[in-house]
N, C-alpha and C positions, 0 to 999 in steps of 0.2 A: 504493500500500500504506500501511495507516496502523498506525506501531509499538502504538496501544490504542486501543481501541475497548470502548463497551458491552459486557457481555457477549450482549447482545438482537440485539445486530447481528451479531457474528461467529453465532450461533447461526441468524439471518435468512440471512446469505452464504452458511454453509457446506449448508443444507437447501437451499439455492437449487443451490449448488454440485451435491449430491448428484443432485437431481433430472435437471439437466442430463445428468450423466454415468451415470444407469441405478442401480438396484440392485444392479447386476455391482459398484461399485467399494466394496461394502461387506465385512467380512471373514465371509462364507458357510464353516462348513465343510460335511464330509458328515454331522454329525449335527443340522444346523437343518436344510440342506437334505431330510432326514428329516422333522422336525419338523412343516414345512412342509409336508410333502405330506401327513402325517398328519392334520394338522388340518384342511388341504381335503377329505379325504375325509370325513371326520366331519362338514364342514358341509356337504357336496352328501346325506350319510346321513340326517340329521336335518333337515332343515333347519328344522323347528319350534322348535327348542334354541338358536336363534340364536349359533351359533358364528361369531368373526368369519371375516370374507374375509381371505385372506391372500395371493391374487393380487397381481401386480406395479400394477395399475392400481390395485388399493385401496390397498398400503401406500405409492406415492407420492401417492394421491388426500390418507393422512391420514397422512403423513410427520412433519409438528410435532409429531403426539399423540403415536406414542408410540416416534416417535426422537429428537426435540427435549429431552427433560430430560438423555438419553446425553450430551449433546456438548458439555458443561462443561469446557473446556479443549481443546473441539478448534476448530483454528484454519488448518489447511492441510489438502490432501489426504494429505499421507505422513500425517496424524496419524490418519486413517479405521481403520487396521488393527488402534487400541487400541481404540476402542468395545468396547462390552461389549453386542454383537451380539445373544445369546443372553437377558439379561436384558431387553433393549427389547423382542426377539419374545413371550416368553413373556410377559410384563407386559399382553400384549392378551387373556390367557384370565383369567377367571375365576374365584375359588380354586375353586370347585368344579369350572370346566372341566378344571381342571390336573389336578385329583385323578380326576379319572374317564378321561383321554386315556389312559392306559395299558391298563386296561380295555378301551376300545371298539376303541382300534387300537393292537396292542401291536406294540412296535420286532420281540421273535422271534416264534417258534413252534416250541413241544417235540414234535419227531415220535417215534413208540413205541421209537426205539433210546434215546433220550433227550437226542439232539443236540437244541439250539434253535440256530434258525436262522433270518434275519432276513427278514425281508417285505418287498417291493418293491412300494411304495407308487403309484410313480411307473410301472410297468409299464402297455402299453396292454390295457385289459380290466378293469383294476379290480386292488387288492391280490394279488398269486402270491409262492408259493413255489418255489423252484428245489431239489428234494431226490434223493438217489441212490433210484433206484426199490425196492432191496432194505432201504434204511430205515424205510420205511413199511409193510412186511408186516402185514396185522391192522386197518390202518386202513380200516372198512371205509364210512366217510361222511366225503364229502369236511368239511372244517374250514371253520366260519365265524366271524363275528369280528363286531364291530358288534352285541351283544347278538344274534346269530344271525342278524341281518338277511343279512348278506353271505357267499357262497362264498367261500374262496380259490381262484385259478386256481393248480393245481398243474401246475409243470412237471416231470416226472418224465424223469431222466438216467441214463445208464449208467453201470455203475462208473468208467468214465472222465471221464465228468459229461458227457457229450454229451447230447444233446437225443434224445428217445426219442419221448416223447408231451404232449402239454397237457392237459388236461382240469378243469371241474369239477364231472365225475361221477364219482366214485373208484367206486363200487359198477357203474356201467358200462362204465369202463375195465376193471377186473378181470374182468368177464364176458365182455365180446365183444371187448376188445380185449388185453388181457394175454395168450392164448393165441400170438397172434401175433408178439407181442414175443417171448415167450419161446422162441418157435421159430428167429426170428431171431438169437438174442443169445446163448442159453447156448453153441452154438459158436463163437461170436466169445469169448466171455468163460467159459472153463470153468471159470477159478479161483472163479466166483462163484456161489451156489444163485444158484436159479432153479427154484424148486418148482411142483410141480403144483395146488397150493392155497395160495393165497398171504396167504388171508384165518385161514389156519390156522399158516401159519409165524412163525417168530422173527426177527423185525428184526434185521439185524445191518448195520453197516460194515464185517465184515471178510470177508477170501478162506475158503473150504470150510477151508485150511489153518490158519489163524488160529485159527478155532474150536474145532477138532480141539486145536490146543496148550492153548487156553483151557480 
């Protein structure tokens, strides 16, 4: 161990260091790990738009670019958890990529009650929402995102948030397969509509009772 050194060298040790030990031992919350997946999808969308790679094999392939300026004063592993994680990733778009990410692949999505609710990026199928089925009454085309380019795969749940159905045909779910749900469901769930036209109903999160108070 040497008490000082260059700063070029601890900076050389420690990217060495990291490499060795994976990207895991970086400080990841759940909102880069968002981040992340968002921008992958937008450059497999595009990919004309040259968004970077933000796979594991590209950010150790170019780890010095644009983790290397972070690590000014880091000098061990416990010191890994201060990096400023979030400004190194982000520092690989673009001003204009940054300003439009929101846009293409937004973190929610405002279903007709008016809940937003966030999108699951990392889901297998591509971008899905996971929404209580009677929140989206009215909706009658499924939602897409990426300048229209992309469906969301909507996971529609029962007022208990169980899993009901997938789809993303919303206008064919409501035709040929909503009937059957609802045959199955309003007696398990009485407290909850479960209308016979549901492209004509009112969105709601609450029980028959709720709204009656309301």
């Amino acid at each position: 161990p040497l008490k000082s050194a260059p700063a070029e060298a601890f900076r050389a040790a420690m990217l060495e260091g990291i490499r060795k030990l994976g990207l895991t031992c970086l400080p990841w919350t759940k909102s880069l790990q968002v981040w992340r997946a968002r921008v992958a999808f937008i450059a497999r969308t595009f990919p004309e738009q040259n968004w970077p790679d933000v796979s594991d094999t590209a950010l150790l392939a170019e780890l010095e670019g644009w983790l290397g300026p972070y690590l000014d004063s880091v000098s061990r592993r416990t010191h890994l958890g201060a990096i400023d994680l979030h400004g190194a990733l982000t520092s690989r778009l673009e001003w204009a990529q940054s300003k439009a990410l929101d846009d293409l692949a937004p973190t929610h999505l405002e279903v007709p009650t008016g809940s937003r609710i966030p999108l699951d990026y990392e889901a297998e199928g591509g971008p899905s929402l996971a929404v209580r089925l009677q929140e989206i009454f009215g909706w009658r085309e499924t939602p897409k995102i990426a300048q229209g380019r992309v469906p969301i795969v909507v996971h529609l749940l029962s007022p208990a948030q169980r899993p009901l159905a997938v789809t993303r045909d919303l206008e064919s779910f409501w035709r040929n397969v909503y009937p059957q749900v609802r045959g199955e469901m309003r007696g398990r769930y009485p407290k909850h509509v479960w209308p016979d036209d549901p492209l004509t109903a009112t969105p709601t999160n609450r029980t028959k009772r709720a709204q009656t108070r309301a």
